[in-house]
matplotlib code that plots the C-alpha trace (Angstrom):
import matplotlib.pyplot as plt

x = [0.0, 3.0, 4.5, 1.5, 0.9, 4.3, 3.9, 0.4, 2.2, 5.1, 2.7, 0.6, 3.3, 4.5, 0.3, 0.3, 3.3, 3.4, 6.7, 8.2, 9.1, 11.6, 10.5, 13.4, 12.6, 15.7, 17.1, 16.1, 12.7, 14.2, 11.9, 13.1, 12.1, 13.9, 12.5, 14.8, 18.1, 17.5, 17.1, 15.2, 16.0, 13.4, 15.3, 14.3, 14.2, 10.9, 11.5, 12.2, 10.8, 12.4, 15.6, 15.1, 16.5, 15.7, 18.7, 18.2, 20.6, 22.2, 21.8, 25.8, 26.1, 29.9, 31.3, 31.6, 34.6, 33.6, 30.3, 28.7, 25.8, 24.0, 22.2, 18.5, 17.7, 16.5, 14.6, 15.7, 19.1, 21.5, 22.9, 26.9, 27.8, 29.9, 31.2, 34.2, 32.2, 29.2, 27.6, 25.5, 24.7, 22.2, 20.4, 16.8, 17.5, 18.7, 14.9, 14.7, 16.7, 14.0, 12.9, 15.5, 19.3, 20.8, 24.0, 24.9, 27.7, 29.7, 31.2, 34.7, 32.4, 30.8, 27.5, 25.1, 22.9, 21.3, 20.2, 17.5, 17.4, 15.0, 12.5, 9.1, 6.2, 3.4, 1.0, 1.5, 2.1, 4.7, 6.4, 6.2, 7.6, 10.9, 11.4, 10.2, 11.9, 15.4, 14.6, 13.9, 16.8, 19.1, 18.1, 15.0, 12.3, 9.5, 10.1, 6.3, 3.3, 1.0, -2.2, -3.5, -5.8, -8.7]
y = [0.0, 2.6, 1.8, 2.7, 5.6, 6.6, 6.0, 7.8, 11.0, 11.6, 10.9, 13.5, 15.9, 15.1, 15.5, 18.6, 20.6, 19.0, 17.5, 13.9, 11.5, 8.6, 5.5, 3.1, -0.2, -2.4, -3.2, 0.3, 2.2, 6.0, 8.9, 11.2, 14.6, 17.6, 21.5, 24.3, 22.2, 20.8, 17.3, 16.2, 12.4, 9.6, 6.7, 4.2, 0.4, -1.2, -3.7, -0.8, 2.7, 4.2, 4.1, 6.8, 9.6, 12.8, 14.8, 18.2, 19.4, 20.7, 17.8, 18.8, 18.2, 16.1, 14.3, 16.2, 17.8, 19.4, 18.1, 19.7, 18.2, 19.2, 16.3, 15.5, 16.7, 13.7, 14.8, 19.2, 18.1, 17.5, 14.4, 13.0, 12.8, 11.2, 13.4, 15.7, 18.9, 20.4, 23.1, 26.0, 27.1, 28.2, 29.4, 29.0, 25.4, 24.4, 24.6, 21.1, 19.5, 18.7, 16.2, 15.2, 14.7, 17.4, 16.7, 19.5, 18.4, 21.2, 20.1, 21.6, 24.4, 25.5, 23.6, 22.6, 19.1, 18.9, 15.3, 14.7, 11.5, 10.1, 11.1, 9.7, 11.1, 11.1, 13.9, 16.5, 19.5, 17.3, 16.3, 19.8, 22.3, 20.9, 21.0, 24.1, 25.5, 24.2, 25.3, 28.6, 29.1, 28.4, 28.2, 31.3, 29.1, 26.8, 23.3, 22.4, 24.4, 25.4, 25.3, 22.4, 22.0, 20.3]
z = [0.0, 1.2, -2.5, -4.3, -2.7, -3.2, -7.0, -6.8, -5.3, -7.6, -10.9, -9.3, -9.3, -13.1, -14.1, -12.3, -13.5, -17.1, -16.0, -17.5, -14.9, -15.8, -13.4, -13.0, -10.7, -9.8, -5.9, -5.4, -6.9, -8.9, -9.9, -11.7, -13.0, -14.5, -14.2, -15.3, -15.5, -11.9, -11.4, -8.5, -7.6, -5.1, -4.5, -1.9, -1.4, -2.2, 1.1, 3.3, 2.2, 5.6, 3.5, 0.8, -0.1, -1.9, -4.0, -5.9, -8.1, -12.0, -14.2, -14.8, -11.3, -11.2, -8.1, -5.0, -4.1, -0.9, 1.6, 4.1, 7.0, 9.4, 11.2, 12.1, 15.3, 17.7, 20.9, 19.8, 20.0, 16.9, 16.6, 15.3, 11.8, 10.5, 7.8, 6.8, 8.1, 10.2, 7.9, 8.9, 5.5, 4.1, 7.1, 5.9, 4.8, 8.6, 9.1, 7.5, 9.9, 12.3, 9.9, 7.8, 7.7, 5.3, 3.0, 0.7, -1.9, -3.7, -7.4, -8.8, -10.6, -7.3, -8.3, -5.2, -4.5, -1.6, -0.2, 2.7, 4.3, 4.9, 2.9, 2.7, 1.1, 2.7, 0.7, -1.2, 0.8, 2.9, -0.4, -2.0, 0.6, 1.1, -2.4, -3.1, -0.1, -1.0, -4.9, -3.7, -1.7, -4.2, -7.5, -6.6, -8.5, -7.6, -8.3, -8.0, -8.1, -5.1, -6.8, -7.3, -10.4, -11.1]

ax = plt.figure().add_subplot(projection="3d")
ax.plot(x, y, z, "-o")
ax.set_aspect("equal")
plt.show()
């Protein structure tokens, strides 16, 4: 049932904003879409959907050179990493930490992804505002629409 709904959710979003999602289905389930240049990647394991991840960035988006984190907040308090470096950058996206475990990835030509974990969508406006909040911070655009039409 949690897998159909999933599916239900992200085929919403492409109907929605006239977007083409690419569906891939192997030892892990991928949606994919692309808006402006920005690819926005699902991936989670069909056996365990509590091990998913959500990643925005440039389609030209290379390996990471540098990575930042700033962990999900258990109880109010931050919890260890176990990355190079604690970030506190962008402020408005430290928001999301609450809820998710942020890892923003820098490329040689200064390009950002951003990677929440975990991610599970459970409706729309759940789904949408992270997205739209991280796309807004750095790329100043929506990623999906607020309206929803009929």
């Amino acid at each position: 049932m949690e897998l159909k709904r999933i599916d239900n959710l992200w085929h919403f979003f492409a109907t929605q904003n006239q977007l083409f999602l690419k569906k891939h289905i192997d030892n892990k389930v991928l949606y994919v879409f692309k808006k402006n240049k920005i690819q926005l990647i699902h991936s989670f394991n069909p056996r365990f959907t509590a091990q998913s991840s959500l990643s925005i960035g440039p389609e030209s988006f290379e390996m990471g050179v540098e990575t930042y984190a700033a962990s999900k907040k258990r109880f109010g308090l931050p919890t260890a990493l176990n990355l190079h470096q604690r970030l506190f950058f962008p402020k408005e996206l430290l928001k999301l930490t609450s809820r998710y475990a942020l890892i923003i990835e820098k490329d040689r030509f200064k390009n950002l992804r951003v990677t929440l974990e975990p991610f599970i969508p459970k409706n729309i406006k759940d789904t949408s505002a992270p997205i739209n909040l991280i796309c807004e911070t750095l790329w100043s655009f929506r990623y999906f629409s607020n309206t929803v039409k009929n």
